[in-house]
C-alpha positions as a Markdown table, in Angstrom:
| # | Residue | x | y | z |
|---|---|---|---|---|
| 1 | Unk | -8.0 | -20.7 | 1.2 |
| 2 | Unk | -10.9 | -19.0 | -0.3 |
| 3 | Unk | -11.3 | -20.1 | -3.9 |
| 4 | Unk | -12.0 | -17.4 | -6.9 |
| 5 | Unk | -14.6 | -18.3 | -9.9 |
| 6 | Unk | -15.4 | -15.7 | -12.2 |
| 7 | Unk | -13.5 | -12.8 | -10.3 |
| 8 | Unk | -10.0 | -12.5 | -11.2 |
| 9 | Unk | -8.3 | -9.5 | -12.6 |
| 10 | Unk | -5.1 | -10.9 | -14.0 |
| 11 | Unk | -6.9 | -14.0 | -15.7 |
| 12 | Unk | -10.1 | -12.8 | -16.5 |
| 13 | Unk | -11.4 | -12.0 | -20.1 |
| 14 | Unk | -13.8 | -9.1 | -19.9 |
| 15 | Unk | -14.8 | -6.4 | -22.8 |
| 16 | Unk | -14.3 | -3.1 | -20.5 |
| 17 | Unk | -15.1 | -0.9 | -22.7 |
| 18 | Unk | -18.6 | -2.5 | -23.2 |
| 19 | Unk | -19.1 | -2.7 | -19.1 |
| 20 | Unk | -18.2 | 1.0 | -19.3 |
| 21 | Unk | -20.8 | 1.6 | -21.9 |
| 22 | Unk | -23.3 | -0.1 | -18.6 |
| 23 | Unk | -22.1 | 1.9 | -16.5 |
| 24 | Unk | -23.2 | 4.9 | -18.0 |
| 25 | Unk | -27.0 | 3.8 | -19.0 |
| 26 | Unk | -27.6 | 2.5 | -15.2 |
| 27 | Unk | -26.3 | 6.1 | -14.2 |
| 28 | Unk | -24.9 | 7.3 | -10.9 |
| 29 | Unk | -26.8 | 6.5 | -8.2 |
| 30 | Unk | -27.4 | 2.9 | -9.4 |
| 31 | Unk | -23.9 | 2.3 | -10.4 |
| 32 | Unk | -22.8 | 3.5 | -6.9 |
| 33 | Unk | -25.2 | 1.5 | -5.1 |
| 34 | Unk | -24.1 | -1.7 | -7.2 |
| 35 | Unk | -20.2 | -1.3 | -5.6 |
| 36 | Unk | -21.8 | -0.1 | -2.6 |
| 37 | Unk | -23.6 | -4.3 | -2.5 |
| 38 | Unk | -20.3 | -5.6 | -3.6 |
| 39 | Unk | -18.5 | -4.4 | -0.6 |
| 40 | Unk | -15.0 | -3.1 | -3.0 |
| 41 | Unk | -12.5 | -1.8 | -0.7 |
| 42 | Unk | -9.9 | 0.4 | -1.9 |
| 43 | Unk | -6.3 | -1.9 | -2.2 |
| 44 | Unk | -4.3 | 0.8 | -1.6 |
| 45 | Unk | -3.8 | -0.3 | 1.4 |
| 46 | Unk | -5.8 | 1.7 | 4.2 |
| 47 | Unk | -9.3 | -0.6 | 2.5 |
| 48 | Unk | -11.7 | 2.5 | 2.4 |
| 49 | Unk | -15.1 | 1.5 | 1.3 |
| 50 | Unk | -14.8 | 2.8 | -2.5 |
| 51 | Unk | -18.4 | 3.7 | -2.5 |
| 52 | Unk | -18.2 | 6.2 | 0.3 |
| 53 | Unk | -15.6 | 8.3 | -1.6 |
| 54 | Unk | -17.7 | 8.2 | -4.6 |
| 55 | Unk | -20.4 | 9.4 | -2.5 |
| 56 | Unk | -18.7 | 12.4 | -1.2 |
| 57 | Unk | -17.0 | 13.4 | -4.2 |
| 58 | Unk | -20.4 | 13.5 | -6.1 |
| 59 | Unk | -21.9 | 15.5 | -3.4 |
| 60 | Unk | -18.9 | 17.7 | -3.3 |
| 61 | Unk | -19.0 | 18.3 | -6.8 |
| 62 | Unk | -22.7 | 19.2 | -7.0 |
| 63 | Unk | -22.3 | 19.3 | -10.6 |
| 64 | Unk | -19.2 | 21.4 | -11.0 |
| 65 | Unk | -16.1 | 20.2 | -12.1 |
| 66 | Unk | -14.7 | 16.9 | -10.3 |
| 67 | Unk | -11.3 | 14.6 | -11.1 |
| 68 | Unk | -10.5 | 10.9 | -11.0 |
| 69 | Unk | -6.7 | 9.8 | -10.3 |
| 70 | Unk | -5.6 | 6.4 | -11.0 |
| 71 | Unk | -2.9 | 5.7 | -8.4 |
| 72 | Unk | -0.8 | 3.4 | -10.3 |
| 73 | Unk | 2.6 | 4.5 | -8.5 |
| 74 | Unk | 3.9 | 1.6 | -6.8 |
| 75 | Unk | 5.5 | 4.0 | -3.9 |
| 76 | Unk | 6.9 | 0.2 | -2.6 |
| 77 | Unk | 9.5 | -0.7 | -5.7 |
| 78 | Unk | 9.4 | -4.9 | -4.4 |
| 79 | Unk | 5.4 | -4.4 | -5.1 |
| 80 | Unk | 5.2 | -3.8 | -8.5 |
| 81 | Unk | 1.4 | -4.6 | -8.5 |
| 82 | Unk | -0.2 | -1.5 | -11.0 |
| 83 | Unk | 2.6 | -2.4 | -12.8 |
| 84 | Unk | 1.7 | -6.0 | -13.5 |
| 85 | Unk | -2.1 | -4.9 | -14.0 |
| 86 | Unk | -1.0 | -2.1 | -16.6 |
| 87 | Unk | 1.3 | -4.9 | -18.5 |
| 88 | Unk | -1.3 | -7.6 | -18.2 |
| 89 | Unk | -4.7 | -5.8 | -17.9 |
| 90 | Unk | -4.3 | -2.2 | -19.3 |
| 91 | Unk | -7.9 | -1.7 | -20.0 |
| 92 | Unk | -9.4 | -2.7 | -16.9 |
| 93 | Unk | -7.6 | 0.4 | -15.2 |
| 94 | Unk | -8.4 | 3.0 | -17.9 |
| 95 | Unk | -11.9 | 1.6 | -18.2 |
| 96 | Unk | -12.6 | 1.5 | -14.4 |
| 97 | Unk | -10.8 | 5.1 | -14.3 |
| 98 | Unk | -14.0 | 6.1 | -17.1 |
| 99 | Unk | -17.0 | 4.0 | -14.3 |
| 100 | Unk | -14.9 | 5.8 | -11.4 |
| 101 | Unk | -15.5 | 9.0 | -13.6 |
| 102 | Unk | -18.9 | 8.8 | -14.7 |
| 103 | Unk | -20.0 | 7.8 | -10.9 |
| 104 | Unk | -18.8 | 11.3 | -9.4 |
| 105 | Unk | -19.5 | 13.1 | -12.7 |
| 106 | Unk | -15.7 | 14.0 | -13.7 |
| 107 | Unk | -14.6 | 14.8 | -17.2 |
| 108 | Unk | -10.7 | 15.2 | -16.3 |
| 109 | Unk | -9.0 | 11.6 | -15.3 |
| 110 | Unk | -5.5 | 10.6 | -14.9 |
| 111 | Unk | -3.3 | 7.7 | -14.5 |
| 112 | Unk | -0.8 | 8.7 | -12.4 |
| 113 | Unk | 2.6 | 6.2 | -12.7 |
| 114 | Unk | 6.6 | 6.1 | -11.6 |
| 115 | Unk | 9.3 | 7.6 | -13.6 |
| 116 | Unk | 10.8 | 4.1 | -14.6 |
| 117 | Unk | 7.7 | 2.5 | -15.4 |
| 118 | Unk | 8.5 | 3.2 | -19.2 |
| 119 | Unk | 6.7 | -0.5 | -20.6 |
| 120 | Unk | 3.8 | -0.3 | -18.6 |
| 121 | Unk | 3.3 | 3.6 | -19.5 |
| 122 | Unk | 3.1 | 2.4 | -23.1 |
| 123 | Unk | 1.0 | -0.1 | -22.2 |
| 124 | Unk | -1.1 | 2.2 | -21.1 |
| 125 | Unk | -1.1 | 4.7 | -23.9 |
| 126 | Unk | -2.2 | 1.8 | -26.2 |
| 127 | Unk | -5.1 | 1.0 | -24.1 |
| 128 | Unk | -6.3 | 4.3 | -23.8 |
| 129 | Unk | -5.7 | 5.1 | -27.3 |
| 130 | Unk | -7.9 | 2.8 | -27.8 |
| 131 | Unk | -10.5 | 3.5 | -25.4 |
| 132 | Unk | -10.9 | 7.4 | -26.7 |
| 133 | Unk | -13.9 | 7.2 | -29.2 |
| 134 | Unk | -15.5 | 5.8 | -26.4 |
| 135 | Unk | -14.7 | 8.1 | -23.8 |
| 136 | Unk | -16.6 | 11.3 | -24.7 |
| 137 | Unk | -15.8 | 13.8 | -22.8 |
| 138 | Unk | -13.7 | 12.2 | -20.1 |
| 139 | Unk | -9.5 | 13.3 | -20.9 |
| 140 | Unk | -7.6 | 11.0 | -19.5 |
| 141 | Unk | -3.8 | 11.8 | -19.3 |
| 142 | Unk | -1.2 | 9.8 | -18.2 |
| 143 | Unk | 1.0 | 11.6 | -15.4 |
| 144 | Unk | 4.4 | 10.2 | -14.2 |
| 145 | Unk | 5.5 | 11.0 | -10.8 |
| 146 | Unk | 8.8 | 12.2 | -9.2 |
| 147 | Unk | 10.3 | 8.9 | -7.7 |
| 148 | Unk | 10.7 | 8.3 | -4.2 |
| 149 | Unk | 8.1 | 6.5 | -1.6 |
| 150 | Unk | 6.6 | 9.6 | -1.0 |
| 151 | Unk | 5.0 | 9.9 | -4.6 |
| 152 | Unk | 2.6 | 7.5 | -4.2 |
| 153 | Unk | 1.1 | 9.1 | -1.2 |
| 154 | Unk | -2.7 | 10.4 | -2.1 |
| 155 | Unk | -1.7 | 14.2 | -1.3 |
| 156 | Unk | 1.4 | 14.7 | -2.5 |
| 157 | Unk | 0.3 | 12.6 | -5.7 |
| 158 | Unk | -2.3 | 15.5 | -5.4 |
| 159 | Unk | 0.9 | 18.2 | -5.1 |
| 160 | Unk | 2.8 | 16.4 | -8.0 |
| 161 | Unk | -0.2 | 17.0 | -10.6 |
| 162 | Unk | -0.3 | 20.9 | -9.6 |
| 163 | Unk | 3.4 | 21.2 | -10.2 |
| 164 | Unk | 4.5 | 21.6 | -6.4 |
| 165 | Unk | 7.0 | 18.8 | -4.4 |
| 166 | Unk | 5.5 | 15.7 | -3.5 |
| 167 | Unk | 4.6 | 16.7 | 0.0 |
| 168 | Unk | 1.7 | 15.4 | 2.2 |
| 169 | Unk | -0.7 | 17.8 | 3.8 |
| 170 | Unk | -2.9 | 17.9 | 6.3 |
| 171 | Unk | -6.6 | 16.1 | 6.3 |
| 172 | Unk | -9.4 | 17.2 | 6.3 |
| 173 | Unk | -10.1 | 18.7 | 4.5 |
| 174 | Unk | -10.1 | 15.0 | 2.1 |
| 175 | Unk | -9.4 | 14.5 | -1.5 |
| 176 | Unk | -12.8 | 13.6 | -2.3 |
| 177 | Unk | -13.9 | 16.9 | -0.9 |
| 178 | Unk | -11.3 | 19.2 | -2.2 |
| 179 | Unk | -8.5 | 17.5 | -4.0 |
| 180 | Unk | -6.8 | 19.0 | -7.4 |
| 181 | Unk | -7.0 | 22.3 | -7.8 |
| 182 | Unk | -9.3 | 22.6 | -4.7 |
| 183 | Unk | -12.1 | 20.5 | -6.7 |
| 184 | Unk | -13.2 | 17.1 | -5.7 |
| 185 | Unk | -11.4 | 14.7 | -7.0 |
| 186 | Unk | -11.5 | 10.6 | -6.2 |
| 187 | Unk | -8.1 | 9.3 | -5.3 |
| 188 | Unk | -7.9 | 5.3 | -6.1 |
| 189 | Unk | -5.2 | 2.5 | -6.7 |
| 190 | Unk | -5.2 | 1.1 | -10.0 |
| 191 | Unk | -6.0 | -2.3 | -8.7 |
| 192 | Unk | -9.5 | -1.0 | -7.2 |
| 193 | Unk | -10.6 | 0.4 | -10.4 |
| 194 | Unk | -9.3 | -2.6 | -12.6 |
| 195 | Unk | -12.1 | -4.5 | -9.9 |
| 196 | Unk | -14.9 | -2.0 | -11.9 |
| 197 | Unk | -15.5 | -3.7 | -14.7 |
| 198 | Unk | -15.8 | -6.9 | -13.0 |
| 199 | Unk | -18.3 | -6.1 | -10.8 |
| 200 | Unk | -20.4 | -3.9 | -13.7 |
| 201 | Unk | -20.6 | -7.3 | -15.8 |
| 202 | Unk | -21.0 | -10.0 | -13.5 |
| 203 | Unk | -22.9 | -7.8 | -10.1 |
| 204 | Unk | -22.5 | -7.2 | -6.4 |
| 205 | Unk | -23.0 | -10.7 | -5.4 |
| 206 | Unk | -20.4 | -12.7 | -7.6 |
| 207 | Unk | -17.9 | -10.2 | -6.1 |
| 208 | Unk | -18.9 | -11.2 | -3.0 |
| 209 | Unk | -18.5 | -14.9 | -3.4 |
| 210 | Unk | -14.8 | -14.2 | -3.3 |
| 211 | Unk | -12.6 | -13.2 | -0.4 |
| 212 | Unk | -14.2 | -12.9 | 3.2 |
| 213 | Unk | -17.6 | -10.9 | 4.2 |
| 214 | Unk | -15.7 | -7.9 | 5.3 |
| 215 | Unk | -13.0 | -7.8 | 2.7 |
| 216 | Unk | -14.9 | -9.0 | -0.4 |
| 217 | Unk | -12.7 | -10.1 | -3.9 |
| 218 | Unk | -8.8 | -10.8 | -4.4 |
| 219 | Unk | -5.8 | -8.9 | -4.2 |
| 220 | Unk | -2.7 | -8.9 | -5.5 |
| 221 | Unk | 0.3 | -9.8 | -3.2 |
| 222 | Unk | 4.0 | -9.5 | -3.6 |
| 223 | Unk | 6.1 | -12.0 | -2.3 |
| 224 | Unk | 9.6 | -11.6 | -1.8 |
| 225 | Unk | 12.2 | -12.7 | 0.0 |
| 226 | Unk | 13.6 | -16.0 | 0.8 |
| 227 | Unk | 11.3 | -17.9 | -1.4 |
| 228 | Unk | 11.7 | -20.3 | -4.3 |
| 229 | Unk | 9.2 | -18.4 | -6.5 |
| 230 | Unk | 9.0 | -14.7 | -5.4 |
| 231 | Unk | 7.0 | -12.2 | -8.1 |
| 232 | Unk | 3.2 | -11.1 | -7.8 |
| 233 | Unk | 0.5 | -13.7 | -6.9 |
| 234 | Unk | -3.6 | -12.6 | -6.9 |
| 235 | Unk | -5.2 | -14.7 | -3.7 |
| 236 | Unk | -8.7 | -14.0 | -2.5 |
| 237 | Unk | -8.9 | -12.2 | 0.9 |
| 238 | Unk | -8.8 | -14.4 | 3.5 |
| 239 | Unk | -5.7 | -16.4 | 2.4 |
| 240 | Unk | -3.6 | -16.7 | 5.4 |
| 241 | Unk | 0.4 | -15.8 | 5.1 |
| 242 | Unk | 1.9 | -19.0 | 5.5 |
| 243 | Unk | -0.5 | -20.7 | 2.2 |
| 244 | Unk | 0.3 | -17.2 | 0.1 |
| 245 | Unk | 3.9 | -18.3 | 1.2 |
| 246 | Unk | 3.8 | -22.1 | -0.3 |
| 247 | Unk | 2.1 | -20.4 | -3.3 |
| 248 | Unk | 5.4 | -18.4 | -3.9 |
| 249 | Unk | 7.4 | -22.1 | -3.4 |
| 250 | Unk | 7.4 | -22.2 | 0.0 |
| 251 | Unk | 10.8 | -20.7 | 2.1 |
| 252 | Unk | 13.8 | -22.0 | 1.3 |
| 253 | Unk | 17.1 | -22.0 | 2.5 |
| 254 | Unk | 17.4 | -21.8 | 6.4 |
| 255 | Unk | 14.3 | -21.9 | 8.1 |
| 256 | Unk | 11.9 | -18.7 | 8.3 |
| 257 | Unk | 12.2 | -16.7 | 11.1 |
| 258 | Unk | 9.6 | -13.7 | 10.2 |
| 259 | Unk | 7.1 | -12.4 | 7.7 |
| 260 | Unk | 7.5 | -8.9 | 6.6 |
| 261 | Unk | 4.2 | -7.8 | 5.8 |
| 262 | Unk | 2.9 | -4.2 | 4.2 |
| 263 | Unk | 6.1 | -2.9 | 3.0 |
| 264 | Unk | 8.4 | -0.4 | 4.3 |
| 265 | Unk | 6.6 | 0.5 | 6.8 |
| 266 | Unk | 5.2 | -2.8 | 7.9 |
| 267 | Unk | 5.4 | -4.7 | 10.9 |
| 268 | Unk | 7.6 | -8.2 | 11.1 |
| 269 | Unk | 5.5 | -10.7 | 12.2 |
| 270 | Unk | 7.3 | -14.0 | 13.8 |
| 271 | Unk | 7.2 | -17.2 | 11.8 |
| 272 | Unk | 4.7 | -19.1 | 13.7 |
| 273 | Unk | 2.5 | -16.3 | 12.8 |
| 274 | Unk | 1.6 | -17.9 | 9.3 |
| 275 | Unk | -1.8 | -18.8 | 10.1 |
| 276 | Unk | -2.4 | -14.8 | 10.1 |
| 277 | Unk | -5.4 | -14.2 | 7.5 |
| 278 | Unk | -4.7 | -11.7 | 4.9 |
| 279 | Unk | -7.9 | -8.6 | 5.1 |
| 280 | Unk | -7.3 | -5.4 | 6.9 |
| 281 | Unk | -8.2 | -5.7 | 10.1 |
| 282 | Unk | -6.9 | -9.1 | 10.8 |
| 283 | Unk | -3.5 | -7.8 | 9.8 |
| 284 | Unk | -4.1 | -4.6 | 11.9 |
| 285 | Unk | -4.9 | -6.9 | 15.3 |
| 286 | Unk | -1.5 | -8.9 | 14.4 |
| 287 | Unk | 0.2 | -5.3 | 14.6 |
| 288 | Unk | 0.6 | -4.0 | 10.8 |
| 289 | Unk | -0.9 | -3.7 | 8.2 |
| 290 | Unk | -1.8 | -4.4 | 4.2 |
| 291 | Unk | 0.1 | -1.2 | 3.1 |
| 292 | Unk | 2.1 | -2.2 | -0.3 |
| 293 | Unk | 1.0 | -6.3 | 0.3 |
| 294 | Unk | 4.4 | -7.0 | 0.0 |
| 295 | Unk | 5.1 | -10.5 | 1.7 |
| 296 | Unk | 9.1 | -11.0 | 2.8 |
| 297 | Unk | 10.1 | -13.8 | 3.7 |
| 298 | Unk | 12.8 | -13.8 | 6.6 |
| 299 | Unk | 15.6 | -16.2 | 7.1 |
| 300 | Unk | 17.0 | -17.3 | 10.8 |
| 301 | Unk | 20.2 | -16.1 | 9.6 |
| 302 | Unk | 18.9 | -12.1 | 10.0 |
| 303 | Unk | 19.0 | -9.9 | 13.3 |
| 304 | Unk | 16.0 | -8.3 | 13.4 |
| 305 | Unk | 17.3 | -5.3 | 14.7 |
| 306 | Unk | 19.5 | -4.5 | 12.1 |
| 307 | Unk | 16.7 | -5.3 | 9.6 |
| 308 | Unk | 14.3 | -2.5 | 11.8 |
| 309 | Unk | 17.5 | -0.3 | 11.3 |
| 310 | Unk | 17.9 | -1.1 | 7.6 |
| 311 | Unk | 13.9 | -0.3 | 7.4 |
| 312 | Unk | 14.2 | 3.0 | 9.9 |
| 313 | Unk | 17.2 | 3.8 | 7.6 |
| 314 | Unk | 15.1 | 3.4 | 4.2 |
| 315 | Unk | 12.2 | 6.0 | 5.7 |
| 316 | Unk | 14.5 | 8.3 | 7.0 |
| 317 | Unk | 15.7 | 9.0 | 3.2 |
| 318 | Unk | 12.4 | 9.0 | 1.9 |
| 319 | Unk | 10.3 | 11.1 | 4.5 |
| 320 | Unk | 9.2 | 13.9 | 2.9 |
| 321 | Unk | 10.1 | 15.9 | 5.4 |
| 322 | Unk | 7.1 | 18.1 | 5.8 |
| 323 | Unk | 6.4 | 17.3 | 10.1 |
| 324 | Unk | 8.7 | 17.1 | 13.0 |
| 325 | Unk | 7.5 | 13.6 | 13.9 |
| 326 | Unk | 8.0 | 11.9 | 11.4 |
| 327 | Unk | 11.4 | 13.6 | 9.9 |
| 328 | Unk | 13.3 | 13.8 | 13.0 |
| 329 | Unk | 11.5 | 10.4 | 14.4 |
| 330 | Unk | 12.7 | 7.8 | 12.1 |
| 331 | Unk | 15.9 | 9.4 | 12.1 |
| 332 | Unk | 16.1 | 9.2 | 16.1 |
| 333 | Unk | 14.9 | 5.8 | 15.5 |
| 334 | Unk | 17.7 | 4.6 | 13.3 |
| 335 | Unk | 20.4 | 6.3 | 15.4 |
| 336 | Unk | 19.2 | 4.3 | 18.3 |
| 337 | Unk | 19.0 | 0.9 | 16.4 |
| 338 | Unk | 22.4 | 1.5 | 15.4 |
| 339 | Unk | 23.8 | 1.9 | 18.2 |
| 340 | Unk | 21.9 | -1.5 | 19.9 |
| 341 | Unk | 23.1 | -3.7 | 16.9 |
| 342 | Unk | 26.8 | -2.0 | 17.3 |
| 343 | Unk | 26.7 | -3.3 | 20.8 |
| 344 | Unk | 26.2 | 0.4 | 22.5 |
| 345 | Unk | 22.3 | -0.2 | 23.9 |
| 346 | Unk | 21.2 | 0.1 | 27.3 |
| 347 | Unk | 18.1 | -1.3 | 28.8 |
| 348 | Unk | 16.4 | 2.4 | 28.7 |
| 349 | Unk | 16.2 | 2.3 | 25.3 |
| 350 | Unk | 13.4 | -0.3 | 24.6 |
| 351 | Unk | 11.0 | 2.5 | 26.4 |
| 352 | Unk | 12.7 | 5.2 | 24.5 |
| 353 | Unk | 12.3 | 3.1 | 21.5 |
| 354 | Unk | 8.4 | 2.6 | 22.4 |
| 355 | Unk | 7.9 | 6.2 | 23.2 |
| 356 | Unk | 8.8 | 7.5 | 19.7 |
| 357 | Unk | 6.7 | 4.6 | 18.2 |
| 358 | Unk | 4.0 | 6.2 | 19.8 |
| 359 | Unk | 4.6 | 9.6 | 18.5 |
| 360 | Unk | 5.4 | 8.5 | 15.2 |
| 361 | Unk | 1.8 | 6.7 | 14.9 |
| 362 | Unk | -0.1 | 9.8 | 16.8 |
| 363 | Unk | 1.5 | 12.8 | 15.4 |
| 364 | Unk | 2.6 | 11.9 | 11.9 |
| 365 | Unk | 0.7 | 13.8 | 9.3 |
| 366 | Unk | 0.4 | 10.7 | 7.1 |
| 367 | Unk | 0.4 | 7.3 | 6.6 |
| 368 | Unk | 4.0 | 6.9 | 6.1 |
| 369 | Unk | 5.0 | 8.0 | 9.5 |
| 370 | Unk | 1.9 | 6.9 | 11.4 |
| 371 | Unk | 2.2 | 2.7 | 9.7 |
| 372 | Unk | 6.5 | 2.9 | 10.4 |
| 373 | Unk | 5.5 | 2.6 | 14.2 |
| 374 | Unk | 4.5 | -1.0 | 13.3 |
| 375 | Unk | 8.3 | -1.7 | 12.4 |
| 376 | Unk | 8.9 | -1.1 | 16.2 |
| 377 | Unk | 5.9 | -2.4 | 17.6 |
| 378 | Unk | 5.8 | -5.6 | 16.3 |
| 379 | Unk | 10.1 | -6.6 | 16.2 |
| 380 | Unk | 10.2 | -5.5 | 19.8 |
| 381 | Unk | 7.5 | -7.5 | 21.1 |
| 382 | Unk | 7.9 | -11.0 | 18.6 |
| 383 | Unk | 11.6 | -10.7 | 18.8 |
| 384 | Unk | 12.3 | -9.3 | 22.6 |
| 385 | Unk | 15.3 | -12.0 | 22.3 |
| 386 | Unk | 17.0 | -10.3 | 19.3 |
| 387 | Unk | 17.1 | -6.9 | 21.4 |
| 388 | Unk | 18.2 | -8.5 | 24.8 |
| 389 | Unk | 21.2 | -10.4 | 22.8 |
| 390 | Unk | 22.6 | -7.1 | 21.5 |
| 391 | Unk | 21.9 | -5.1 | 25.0 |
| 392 | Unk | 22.5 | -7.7 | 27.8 |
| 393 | Unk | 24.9 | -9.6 | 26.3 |
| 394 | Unk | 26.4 | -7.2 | 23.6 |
| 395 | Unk | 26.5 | -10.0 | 21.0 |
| 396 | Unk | 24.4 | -10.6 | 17.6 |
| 397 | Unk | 22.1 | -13.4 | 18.2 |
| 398 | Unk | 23.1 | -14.3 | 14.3 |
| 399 | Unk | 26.5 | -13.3 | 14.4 |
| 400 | Unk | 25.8 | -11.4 | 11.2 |
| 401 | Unk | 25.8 | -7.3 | 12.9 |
| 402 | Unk | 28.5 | -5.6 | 12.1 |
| 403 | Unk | 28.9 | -2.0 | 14.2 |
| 404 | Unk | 28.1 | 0.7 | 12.6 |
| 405 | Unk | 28.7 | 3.6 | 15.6 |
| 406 | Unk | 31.8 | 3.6 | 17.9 |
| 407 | Unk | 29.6 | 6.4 | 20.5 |
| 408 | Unk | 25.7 | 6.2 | 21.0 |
| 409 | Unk | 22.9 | 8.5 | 19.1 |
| 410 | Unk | 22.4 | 10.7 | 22.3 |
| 411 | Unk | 19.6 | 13.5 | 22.1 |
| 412 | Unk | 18.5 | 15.9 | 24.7 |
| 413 | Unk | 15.0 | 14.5 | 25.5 |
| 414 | Unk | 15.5 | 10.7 | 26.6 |
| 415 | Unk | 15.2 | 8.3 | 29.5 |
């Protein structure tokens, strides 16, 4: 596993508001070029280069008015990882929210949070209490969001702040071109600003030395699940599953039959898959993603298709609703599911199944809809077995299902 030295968010000791202070007397164009050399992704989850949407928002600006949102949501409740930085670390995320600012030239900021995440809120308010003298003429307010997955998502974060329903939209145009209120405005997690200060005091290159060449620095995993030791772990980039595993304690109980990775909307990855390295495209090639970097840990004594169907069931409440494909198609997906683990499949719906994957990755208007085709991709290809039990032989291969449908989810349009 790649080892850490001086860059650690959770352990480090680092005066924030004096890196801040730097920040400001290198001014904007070196400050962007220093995250620029040190490669910073953002670890929300999609692992944009923070640099380029620094970039655009300062050209967008052009001088006019300009926002920064710290995304410090948690849309994934098992993945409380802004959370444990705004407990732990409070004044790495206001601080980097104030370098995030002074980059694109903002003087409006906010840390945007859940509804129940009362002791890191105050957290929060004492660090930027006491970061205010040295903010000038940066406001920074502390927002708190509806609830729901969909809150955390950059655009209806975007909705949330203007007073509207937490709805996605569609992009372009971006956030960094025309965000709040139609200004600019830099959308980050809290996570990638907290990674600011660090790289202000200590430069590009130590930043580097962590993590792998394309996914430079550490990140903050959750691991959950059947493990002796489940909570939030920071690992450098590069890590693969099965060592961020034995770092929770290893699996316990029955053996491990899967690896839930990215959160609700991330693929299951078969157990022998441990050796999987944890940066965003590696994950991507395996068939999900880093989404919420929430690590489950799966038992042998789960069918996989009721766990897709728990999943499909979960996305279906929290869609926002706002397009067809993704409203109606995890819906359609859950019926179907449904009716395989209650011993109703036929063969014709794997392709069915497949089909809708397809249309939920290609015509979903955000991430939320596009990622859930990974739940489907991944548990029908590394677990054919758990699909053919149910449909040839109308048995659980765990003996665990329990039907939930006495007729099939029919629909008009279907093999």
């Amino acid at each position: 596993m790649p080892t850490s030295a001086a860059y650690r968010i959770l352990d480090t000791d680092v005066n924030a508001a004096h890196e801040r202070d730097r920040a400001r007397e290198i001014g904007p164009d070196a400050l962007i070029a220093l995250i620029e050399a040190s490669g910073l992704r953002g670890r929300g989850g999609a692992g944009f280069p923070l640099a380029r949407k620094l970039v655009a928002a300062r050209t967008a600006a052009a001088g006019g008015s300009a926002y920064v949102v710290a995304n410090a949501y948690d849309a994934d409740p098992a993945s409380p990882l802004a959370r444990t930085i705004l407990l732990k670390k409070p004044e790495l995320v206001i601080e980097g929210l104030a370098i995030a600012a002074s980059a694109v030239g903002a003087t409006s900021g906010y840390l945007y949070i859940r509804p129940d995440s009362e002791s890191a809120k105050k957290a929060a308010e004492r660090a930027l209490d006491a970061a205010r003298p040295g903010l000038g003429d940066l406001q920074v307010e502390i927002a708190q969001g509806p609830g729901g997955f969909m809150g955390g998502e950059e655009s209806a974060l975007l909705a949330v702040l203007e007073s509207r329903r937490a709805m996605a939209r569609q992009r372009p145009p971006y956030p960094a071109t025309q965000g709040l209120l139609m200004r600019p405005t830099l959308v980050s997690s809290a996570e990638t600003l907290a990674a600011l200060p660090l790289i202000v005091r200590d430069g590009a290159d130590a930043f580097r030395r962590v993590g792998t060449e394309a996914s430079p620095g550490t990140k903050l995993v959750s691991v959950t699940g059947a493990v002796a030791s489940p909570g939030v772990y920071e690992v450098a980039f590069g890590a693969t599953l099965g060592e961020i595993v034995e770092r929770a304690g290893g699996a316990t109980g029955k053996a491990m039959k899967g690896l839930h990775v990215g959160g609700p909307t991330g693929g299951i990855l078969n157990a022998t898959r441990t050796g999987v390295a944890l940066d965003y495209e590696t994950l991507k090639a395996a068939g999900t993603h880093l989404g919420s970097a929430q690590i489950r840990v799966i038992g042998t004594d789960v069918c996989i298709v009721n766990e897709a169907a728990k999943l499909f069931d979960y996305l279906a409440k929290e869609t926002c609703g706002i397009c067809v494909p993704c409203r109606v198609g995890t819906k359609r997906v859950e019926g179907i599911l449904e009716g395989i683990y209650s011993d109703l499949g036929r063969a014709d719906d794997l392709p069915w199944l497949d089909q809708l994957a397809d249309h939920l990755r290609e015509f979903s208007l955000c991430g939320f809809g596009i990622t859930s085709a990974s739940i489907l991709k991944t548990t029908m290809s590394e677990f054919a077995e758990d699909y053919r039990s149910h449909i040839d032989g109308h048995t659980c291969p765990t003996g665990t299902c329990q039907p939930a449908r006495s007729r099939r989810y029919e629909t008009m349009a279907q093999p």
